[in-house]
N, C-alpha and C positions, 0 to 999 in steps of 0.2 A: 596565823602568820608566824609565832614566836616558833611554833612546832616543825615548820617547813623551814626553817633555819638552817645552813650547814653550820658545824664547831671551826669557822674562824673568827669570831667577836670576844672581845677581849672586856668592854664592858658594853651594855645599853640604856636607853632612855627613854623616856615619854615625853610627845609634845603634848600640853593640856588645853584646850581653850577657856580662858576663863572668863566669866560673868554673864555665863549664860545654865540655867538647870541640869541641862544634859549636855556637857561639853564635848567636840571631840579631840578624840585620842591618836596621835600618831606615834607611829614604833622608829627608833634609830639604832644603830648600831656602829661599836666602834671597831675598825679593822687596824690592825699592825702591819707595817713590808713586809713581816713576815709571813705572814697569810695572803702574800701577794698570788702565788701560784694558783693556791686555792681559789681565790676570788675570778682568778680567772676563768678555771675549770668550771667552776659552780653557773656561771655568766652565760659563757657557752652551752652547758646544758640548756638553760629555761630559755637560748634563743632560737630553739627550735619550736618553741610553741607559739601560739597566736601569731599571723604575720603582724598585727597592728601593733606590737607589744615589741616585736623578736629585734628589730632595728637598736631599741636601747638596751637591750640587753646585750647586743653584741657591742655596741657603744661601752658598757662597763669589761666586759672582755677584753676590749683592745686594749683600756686603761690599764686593767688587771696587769695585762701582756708584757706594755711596755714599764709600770712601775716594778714588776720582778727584774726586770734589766738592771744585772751593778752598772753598766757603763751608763743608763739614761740619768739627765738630769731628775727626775721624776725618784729616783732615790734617794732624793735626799729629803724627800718627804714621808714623814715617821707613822702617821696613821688619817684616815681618812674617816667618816662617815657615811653611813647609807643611811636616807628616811625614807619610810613605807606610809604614802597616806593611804594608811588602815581605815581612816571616815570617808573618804570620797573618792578609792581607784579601787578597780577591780585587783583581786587578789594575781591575779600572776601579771600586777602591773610593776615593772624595773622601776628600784630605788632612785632616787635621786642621787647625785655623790657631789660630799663636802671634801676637799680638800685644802688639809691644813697648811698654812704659808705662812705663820706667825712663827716657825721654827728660825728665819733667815734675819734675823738678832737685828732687826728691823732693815734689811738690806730690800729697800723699794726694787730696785732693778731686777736682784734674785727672785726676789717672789714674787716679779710679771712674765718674768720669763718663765719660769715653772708652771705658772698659769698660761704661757701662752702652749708650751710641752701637752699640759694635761688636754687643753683645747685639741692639735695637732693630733694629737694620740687616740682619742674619743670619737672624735668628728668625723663625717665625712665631709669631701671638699668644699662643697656649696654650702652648706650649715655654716665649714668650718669659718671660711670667711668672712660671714655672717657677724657670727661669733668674734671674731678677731677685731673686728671695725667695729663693734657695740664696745668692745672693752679699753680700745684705746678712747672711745670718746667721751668714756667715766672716768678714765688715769686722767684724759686732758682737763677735766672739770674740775680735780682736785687739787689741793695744793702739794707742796714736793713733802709737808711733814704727814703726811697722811700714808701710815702704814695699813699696807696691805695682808690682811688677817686669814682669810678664806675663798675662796674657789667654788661656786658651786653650777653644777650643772645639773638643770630641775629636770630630769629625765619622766619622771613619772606625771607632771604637766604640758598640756596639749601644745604647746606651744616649744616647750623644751627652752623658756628664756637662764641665760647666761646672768648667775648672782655675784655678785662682790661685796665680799663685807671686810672695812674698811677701820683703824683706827684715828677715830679725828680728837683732839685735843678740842676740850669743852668750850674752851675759852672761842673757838676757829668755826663752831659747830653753825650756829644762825647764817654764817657768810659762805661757810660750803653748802648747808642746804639751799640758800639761793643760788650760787652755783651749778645745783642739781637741776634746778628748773622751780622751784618756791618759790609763791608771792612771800614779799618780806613780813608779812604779817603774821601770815604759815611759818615762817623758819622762826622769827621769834617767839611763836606761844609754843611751837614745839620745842624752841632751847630753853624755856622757863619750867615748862613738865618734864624733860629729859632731866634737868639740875636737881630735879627732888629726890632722884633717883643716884648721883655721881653726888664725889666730891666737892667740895665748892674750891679747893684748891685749883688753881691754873691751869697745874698741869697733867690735873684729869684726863683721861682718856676717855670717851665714848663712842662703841662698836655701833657703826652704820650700814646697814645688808640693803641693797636696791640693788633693783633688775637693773640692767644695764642694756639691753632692748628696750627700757620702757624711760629715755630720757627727752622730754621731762619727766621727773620723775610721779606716778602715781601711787605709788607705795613705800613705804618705807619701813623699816625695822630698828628699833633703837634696844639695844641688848643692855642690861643693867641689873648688877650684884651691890648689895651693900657692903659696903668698907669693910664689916667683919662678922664670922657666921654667927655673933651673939646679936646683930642685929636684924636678922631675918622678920622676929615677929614684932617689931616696931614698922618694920618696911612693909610687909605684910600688909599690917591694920593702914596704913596711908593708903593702898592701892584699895582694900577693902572702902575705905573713906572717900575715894575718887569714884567707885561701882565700877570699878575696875575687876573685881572679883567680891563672891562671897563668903559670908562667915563662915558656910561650910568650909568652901575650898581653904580658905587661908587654916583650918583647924588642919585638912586632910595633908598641907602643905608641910605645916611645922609637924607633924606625927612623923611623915612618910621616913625623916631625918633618925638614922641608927644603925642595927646589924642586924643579920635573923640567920639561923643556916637552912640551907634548902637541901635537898634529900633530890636528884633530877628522878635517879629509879630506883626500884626495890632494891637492887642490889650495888647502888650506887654509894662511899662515903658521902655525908654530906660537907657542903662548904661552905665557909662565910660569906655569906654577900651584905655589902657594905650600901646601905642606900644615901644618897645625900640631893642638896637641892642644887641645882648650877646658875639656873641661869631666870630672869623674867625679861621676854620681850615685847615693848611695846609698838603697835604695828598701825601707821599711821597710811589710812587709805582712802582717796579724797576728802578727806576731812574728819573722818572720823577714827579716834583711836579707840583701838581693843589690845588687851593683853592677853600674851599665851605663858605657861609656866614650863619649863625645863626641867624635869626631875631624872636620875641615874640612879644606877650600881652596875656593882663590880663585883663579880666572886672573885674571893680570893687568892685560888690558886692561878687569878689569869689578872693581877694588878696590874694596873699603867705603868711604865718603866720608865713614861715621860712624866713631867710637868705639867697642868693643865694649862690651855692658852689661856688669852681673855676672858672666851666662852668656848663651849663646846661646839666644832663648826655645826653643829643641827640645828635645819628650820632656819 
């Protein structure tokens, strides 16, 4: 997968699954505007293969199409995501695409209309609208302080459902997941396990990702970084302590955290690539949670020019 690549990814990541022997692995990759063109070009080629396949491909094409546009609103969106589920789709199956909406300095209105852009843009008609009426009836379920983070459209899923992933203040969390569609009993054990993970301050944030086709909701995503990167392997060993993951993985987790240089070809300089951990999420689906691990780099001569958001839109 990593080798059928074009050179427009600026850094990439692994999804992990964890607490199970043999986890799997999904691939993500980060694009820049600038490799808008590209993305486009590259899109258009692979939708001429497989008809079953070729429809999302041409779906990230038109994105591609209209985010190179200076006059579209869709430009003022800095970099996107692509994830390859490497464990469960066939290889020439279209990424899914994350886009980032946490750049609009919390301006709710801006970043549903960018998301309503990337929907119009991607879609065709009858999908689109689809799409349109699933997303307003996630914006109405939330309250007005509930920023909006990400954009995802699961292209490489049979279904192709429309993601939002949402910032809700910790303290608001239990009452917008019943909101969602949660028994109250559901939204309180999940806000007492989400808290172990965030600040106990008020005005915590915690990143909320649901389908938005699937409301009530049947799944959920609770995305959570500890306070500070010295406190990874105290966090670590708590998820470890829940069998939320294993000793291996938590060892394989704190290691992965450093630099290395990589050599691509014989006669290639080599370059620093920068590994670090972003993100754990945990993923609550009729009742049972499981956590997946979020790990990156970056080579050097292609660092982020941005800030990182919350999390990384991947997954």
């Amino acid at each position: 997968m990593v080798t059928g690549l074009p050179p427009i990814y600026s850094t990439f990541g692994f999804e992990l699954h964890l607490g199970t022997p043999r986890p799997a692995i999904d691939l993500g990759i980060g694009v820049e505007r600038a490799a808008a063109p590209a993305l486009q070009e590259w899109c258009s080629r692979r939708a001429v293969g497989p008809p079953r396949h070729a429809p999302a491909w041409r779906a990230l094409a038109r994105f591609g199409a209209e985010w190179a546009r200076r006059e579209s609103p869709l430009a003022a969106v800095p970099f996107v995501f692509l994830e390859f589920d490497c464990a469960s789709a066939p290889a020439d199956t279209a990424p899914s695409l994350f886009v980032a909406l946490d750049h609009a300095e919390g301006d709710r209105s801006a970043a549903l209309h960018i998301a309503h852009r990337t929907l119009a843009g991607a879609l065709r008609r009858g999908r689109r609208a689809r799409a349109h009426a699933a997303r307003e009836r996630a914006a109405a379920a939330l309250r007005s302080d509930a920023r909006v983070l990400h954009l995802g459209l699961m292209l490489s899923r049979a279904r192709r459902p429309v993601r939002l992933s949402v910032g809700l203040p910790a303290r608001h969390l239990a009452a917008a997941l019943r909101r969602l569609g949660l028994p109250a009993a559901a939204a309180t054990a999940l806000r007492g396990l989400v808290a172990c993970g965030t600040s106990a301050e008020p005005a915590a944030i915690v990143q909320v990702d649901f389908d938005t086709t699937s409301i009530p909701a049947t799944a959920l995503g609770f995305t959570l970084q500890p306070p500070r990167p010295d406190d990874w392997a105290a966090w670590l060993a708590w998820l470890e302590h829940r069998g939320l993951c294993d000793a291996a993985q938590r060892a394989m987790l704190l290691d992965w955290r450093g630099a290395h240089d990589e050599r691509v070809g014989p006669l290639a300089a080599p370059v620093s690539v920068q590994r670090y951990l972003s993100h754990i999420k945990l993923v609550w689906r009729s009742g049972a949670v499981l956590a997946k691990a979020y790990i990156g780099a970056t080579p050097s001569p292609t660092l982020l020019r941005h800030p990182p958001p919350l999390a990384t839109p991947f997954g």
